[in-house]
C-alpha positions as CSV (number, residue, x, y, z in Angstrom):
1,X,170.1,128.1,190.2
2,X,170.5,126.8,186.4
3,X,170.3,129.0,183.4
4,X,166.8,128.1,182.6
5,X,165.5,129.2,186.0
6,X,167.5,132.0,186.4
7,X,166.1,133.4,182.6
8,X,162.3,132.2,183.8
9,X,162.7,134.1,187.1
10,X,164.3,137.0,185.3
11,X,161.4,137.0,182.6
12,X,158.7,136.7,185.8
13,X,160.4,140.1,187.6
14,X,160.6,142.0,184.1
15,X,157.0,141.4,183.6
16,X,155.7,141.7,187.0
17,X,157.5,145.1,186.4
18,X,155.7,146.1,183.6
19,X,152.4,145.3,185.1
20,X,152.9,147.7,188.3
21,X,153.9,150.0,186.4
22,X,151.1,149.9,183.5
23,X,148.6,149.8,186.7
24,X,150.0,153.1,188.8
25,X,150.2,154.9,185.1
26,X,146.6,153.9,184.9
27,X,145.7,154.4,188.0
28,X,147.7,157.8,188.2
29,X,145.4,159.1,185.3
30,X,142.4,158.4,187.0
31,X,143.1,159.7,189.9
32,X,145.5,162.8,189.2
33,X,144.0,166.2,189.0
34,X,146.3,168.7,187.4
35,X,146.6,172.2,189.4
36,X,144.2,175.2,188.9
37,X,143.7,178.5,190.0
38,X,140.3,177.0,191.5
39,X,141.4,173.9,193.2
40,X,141.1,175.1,197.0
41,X,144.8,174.6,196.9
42,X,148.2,177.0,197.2
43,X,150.2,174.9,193.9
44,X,151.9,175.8,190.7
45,X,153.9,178.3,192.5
46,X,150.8,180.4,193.8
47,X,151.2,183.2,195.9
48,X,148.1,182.6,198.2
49,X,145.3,179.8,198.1
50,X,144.4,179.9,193.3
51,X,145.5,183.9,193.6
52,X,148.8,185.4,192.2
53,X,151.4,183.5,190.4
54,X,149.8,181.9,187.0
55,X,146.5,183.1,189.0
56,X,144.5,186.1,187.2
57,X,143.5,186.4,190.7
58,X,145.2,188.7,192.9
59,X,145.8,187.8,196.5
60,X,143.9,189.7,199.3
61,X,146.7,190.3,201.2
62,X,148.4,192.2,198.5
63,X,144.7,194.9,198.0
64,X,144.1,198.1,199.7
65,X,140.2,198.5,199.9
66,X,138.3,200.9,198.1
67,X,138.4,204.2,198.9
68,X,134.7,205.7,199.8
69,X,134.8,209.6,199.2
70,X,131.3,210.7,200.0
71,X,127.7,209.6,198.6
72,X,125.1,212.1,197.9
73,X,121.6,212.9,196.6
74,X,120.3,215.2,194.2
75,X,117.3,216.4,192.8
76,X,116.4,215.7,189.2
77,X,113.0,216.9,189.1
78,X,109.5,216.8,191.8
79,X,109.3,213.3,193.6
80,X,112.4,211.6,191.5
81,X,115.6,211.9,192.6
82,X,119.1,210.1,191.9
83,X,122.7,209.8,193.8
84,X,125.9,209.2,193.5
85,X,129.4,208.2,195.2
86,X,132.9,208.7,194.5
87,X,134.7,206.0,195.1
88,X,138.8,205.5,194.6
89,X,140.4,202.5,193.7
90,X,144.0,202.6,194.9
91,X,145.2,199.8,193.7
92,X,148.0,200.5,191.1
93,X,147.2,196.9,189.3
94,X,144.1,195.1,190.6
95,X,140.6,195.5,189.4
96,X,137.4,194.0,189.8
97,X,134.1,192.9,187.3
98,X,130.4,193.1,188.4
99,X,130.9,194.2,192.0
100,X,127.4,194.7,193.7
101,X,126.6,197.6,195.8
102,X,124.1,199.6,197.5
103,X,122.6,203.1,198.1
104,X,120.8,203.3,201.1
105,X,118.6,206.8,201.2
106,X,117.5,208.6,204.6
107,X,114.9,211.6,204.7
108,X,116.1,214.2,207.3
109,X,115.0,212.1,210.4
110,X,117.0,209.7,209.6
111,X,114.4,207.0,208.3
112,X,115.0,205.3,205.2
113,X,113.3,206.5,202.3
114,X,114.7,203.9,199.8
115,X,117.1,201.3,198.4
116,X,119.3,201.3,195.2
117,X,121.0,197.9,194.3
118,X,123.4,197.5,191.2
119,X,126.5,196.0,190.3
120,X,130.2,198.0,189.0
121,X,133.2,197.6,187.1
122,X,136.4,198.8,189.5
123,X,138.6,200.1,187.5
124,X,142.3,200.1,188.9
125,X,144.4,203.0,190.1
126,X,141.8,205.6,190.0
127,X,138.7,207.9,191.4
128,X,135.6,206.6,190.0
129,X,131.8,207.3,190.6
130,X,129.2,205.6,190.4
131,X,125.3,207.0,189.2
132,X,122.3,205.3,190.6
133,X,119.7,206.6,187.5
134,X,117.1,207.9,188.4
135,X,114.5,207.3,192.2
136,X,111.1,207.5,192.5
137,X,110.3,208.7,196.2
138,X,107.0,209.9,196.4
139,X,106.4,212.3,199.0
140,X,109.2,211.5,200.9
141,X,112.2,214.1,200.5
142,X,116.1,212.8,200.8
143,X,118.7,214.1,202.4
144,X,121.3,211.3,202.5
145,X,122.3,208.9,201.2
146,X,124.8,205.8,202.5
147,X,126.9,203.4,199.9
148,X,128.5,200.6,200.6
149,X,129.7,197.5,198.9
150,X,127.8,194.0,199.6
151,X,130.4,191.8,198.9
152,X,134.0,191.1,198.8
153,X,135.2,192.0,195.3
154,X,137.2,189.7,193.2
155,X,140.7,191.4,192.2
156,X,142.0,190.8,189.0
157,X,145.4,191.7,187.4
158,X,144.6,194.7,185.2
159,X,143.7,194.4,181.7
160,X,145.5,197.4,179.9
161,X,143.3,198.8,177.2
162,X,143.0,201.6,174.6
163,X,141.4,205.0,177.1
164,X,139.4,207.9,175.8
165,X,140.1,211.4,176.1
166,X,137.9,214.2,176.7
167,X,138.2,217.7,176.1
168,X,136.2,220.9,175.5
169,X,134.2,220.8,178.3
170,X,131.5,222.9,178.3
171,X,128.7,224.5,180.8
172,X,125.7,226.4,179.7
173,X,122.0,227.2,180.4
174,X,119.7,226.8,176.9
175,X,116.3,227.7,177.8
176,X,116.8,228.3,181.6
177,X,117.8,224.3,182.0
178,X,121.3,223.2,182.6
179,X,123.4,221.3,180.3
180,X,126.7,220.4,179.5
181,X,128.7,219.2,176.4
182,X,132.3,217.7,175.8
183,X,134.0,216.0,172.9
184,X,135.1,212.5,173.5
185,X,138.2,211.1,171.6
186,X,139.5,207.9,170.6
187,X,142.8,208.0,169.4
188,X,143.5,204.2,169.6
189,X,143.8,201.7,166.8
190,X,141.0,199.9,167.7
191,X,137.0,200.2,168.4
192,X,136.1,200.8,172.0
193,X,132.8,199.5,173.2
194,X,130.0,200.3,176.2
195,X,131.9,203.4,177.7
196,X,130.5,205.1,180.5
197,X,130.7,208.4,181.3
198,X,129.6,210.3,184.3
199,X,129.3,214.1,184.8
200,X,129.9,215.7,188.3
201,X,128.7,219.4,188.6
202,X,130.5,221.0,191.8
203,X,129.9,224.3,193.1
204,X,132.6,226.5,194.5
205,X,133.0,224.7,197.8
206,X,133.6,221.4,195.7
207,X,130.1,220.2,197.0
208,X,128.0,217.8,194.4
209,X,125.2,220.2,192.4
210,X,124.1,217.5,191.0
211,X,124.9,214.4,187.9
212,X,124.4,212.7,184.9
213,X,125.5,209.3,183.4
214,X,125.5,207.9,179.9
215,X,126.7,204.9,177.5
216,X,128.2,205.2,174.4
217,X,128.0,202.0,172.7
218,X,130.9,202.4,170.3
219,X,133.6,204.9,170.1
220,X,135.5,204.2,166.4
221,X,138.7,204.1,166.3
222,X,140.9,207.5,165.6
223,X,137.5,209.3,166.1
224,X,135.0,211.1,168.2
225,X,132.4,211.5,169.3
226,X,130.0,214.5,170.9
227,X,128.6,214.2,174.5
228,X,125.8,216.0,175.4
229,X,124.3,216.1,179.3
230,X,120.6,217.4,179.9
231,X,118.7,218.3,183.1
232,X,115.1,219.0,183.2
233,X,115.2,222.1,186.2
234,X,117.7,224.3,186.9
235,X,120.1,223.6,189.9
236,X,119.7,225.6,193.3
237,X,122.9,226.2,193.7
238,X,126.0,227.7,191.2
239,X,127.8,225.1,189.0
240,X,131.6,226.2,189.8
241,X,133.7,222.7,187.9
242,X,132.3,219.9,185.8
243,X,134.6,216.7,186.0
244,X,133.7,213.8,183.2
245,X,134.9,210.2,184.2
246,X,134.8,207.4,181.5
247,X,135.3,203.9,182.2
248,X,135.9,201.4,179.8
249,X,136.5,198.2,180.6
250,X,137.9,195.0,178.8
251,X,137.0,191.2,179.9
C-alpha cells in the first residue's frame, strides 16, 4: 500500500472512530437512567431493592414491627366516647410519617359499634399512644375496642431533633371535674413546632381511667410553656399515675 492510501485509510478509521463514538455517547444519554432510591432496582450499593445504603429508606428485613400494648375505651361524657392505644416502636433507628390506622369499637356482645380511621407519626425507639378525639355512639355503649395498622409503614432513618421535657405534673379535681397540669420545656436552640401531647390517667392496677390529647403549635426556643388537661365528668375509678408523652416530629 503507498503513503497516500495508507494516510487516506488511516484518516477513514480515525473518523469512522469518532462517529461511533459521538453516536453511543449520544445514544448512552438518551437512554441511560442514573440510579435512585426508587428505580425498582438493588444499585448504588443498596442494601435491599431503593432501601438502606444512600436510601433514606430502611430495609424490611432490618425492622421489628410495632409493638401493640393494649387499646381501650373511655367515657368522656353521655353518648360520646374516645380511645386509645399504646403502641411501642422498637426500633432503635427507624421511623415512619403518616401511617394509617384503625379503631374498631365492640359493645359487650361483641358487635361493632363504630370505626375510627386516622393516620400517625412513629416515632423511633419508644412507647407511644395514640388518641382517637372524641366518638359519637348514640345509644350504643363500648366496651372494646381493637387497633390495628392498615398498611405497611414506610421506615425511615431517624431524623434526630431538639425533644421537650416535661415536669411538674400535676393531678387535681377543681369543681368536682378532673384535670391535670404540667409545664412543658424547651431547652433547645431552636423553635419546635405541632407537638403533641397525650395524657394517660392510670389507676392503681396500671389500667387506662381515661385520656386527653393536645397540640401545641409552637414551643419557643429556651422556653415553656403551661399544659392544662380538662374533662367534663369525673372518672369512676381512682386516678393512681398520669404519664404525658410528646411527640414531635421533623420531615
Amino acid at each position: 500500500m503507498s503513503w497516500s492510501s495508507k494516510r487516506k485509510s488511516t484518516y477513514i478509521t480515525v473518523t469512522t472512530s469518532v462517529i461511533l463514538i459521538t453516536v453511543a455517547l449520544i445514544t448512552f444519554s438518551y437512554l441511560y437512567e442514573a440510579p435512585t432510591c426508587v428505580d425498582g432496582k438493588q444499585n448504588q450499593e443498596e442494601d435491599g431493592i431503593d432501601c438502606g445504603g444512600p436510601c433514606l429508606t430502611v430495609c424490611g428485613f432490618e425492622i421489628i414491627d410495632p409493638i401493640i400494648h393494649w387499646s381501650r375505651v373511655s367515657k368522656m361524657y353521655e353518648k360520646a366516647y374516645s380511645v386509645t392505644a399504646l403502641i411501642e416502636n422498637p426500633n432503635v433507628s427507624a421511623e415512619a410519617y403518616d401511617v394509617p390506622y384503625i379503631f374498631k369499637i365492640y359493645d359487650g356482645e361483641g358487635l361493632l359499634v363504630s370505626e375510627y380511621t386516622g393516620e400517625t407519626f412513629i416515632p423511633a425507639n419508644k412507647e407511644f399512644p395514640i388518641f382517637s378525639g372524641i366518638i359519637n355512639v348514640g345509644n350504643r355503649v363500648p366496651k372494646k375496642a381493637i387497633f390495628e395498622f392498615t398498611e405497611k409503614p414506610r421506615w425511615l432513618e431517624t431524623v434526630v431533633g431538639p425533644e421537650v421535657f416535661i415536669d411538674d405534673i400535676q393531678f387535681l379535681e377543681k369543681n368536682g371535674l378532673p384535670r391535670v397540669s404540667a409545664t412543658i420545656s424547651n431547652n433547645s436552640v431552636r423553635n419546635i413546632e405541632n407537638v403533641e401531647l397525650v395524657v394517660l390517667l392510670l389507676d392503681g392496677e396500671n389500667n387506662l381511667v381515661n385520656s386527653s390529647k393536645t397540640v401545641l403549635d409552637l414551643i419557643r426556643k429556651d422556653s415553656s410553656e403551661k399544659v392544662i388537661f380538662t374533662w367534663p365528668t369525673p372518672f369512676d375509678k381512682e386516678v393512681i399515675k398520669v404519664d404525658i408523652f410528646t411527640v414531635s416530629k421533623l420531615k
